[in-house]
N, C-alpha and C positions, 0 to 999 in steps of 0.2 A: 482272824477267821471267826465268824458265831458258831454259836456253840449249835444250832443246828445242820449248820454246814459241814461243821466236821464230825456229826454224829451219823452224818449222811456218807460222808468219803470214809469215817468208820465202817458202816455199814457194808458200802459198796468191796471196800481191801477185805475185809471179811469174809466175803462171797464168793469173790476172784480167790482168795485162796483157798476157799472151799472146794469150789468149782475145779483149783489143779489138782489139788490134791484129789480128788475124784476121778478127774480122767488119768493122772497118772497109775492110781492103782490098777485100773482096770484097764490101760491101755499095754502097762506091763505084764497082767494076767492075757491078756491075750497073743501081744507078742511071744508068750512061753507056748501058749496053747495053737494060734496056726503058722503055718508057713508063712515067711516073710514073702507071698508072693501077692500081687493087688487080684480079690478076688472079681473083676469084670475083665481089665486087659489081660491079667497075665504076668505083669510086667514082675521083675525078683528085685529084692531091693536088701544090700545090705551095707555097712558100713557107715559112714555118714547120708547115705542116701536114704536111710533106713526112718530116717525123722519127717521125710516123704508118703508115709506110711501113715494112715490114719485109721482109726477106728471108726466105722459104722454101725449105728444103732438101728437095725431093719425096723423094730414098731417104734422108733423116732424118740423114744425115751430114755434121755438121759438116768435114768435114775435105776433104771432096770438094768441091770448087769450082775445075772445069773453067774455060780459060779463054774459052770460049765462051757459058758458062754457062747450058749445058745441065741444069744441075742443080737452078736456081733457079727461084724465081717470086714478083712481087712481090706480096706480099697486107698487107692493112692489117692492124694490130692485134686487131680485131672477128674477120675472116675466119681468122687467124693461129690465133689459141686458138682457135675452133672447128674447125680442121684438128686440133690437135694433142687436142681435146678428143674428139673422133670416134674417133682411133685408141684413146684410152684407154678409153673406151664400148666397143669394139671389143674388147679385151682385156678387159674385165668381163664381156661375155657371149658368148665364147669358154671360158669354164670349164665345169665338169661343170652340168650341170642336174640339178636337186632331183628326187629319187628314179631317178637314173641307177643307184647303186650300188648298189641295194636287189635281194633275189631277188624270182621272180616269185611272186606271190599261189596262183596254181594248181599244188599240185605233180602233178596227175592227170597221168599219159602213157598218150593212149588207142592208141596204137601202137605200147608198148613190147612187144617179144617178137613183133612182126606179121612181120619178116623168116624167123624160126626156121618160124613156120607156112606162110608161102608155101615155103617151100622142104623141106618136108616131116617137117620136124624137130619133132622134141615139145620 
């Protein structure tokens, strides 16, 4: 392996275990702080079923986790990706719309030149 490449897969193991250790701390701070219940279904989840249970970040930043944890909310896996699936529906049609860009069909202007005549000008 060059010594690039593994400075790279260094890199990379690095950040994955950055990135656990991140969500473990605060996935554990929140587990203590709400109900193990998925806050859109409903659904209760304990036991092994419990690792079903994910943390969501309502303004979408990882890196924000208050320790009140105002910033969370526990939703299941199902509910999870369809939060995250919404926002990107969201951004699909938030783009232009089909024949936004196009001129208009009519080029007639039936009150071009209407100002010069009100005001007495030929």
């Amino acid at each position: 392996m060059t010594s690039k490449k593994r400075n790279a897969a260094d890199a990379f193991a690095e950040a994955r275990a950055e990135q656990e250790r991140r969500e473990k701390s605060y996935r554990e701070r929140a587990l203590k702080i709400y109900p193990w219940v998925c806050g859109r279904c409903g659904r209760e989840f304990s036991g092994k079923k419990l690792r079903e249970l994910t943390v969501h970040h309502r303004d979408h930043n990882h890196d924000n986790n208050p320790p009140d944890g105002s910033n969370w909310e526990l939703l299941c896996l199902y509910c999870h990706e369809n939060e995250h699936s919404r926002d990107l529906e969201a951004e699909w049609y938030d783009g232009p719309t089909p024949g936004s860009g196009q001129k208009p069909f009519s080029t007639h202007q039936p009150f071009a030149g209407l100002d010069k005549l009100l005001k007495g000008g030929k």
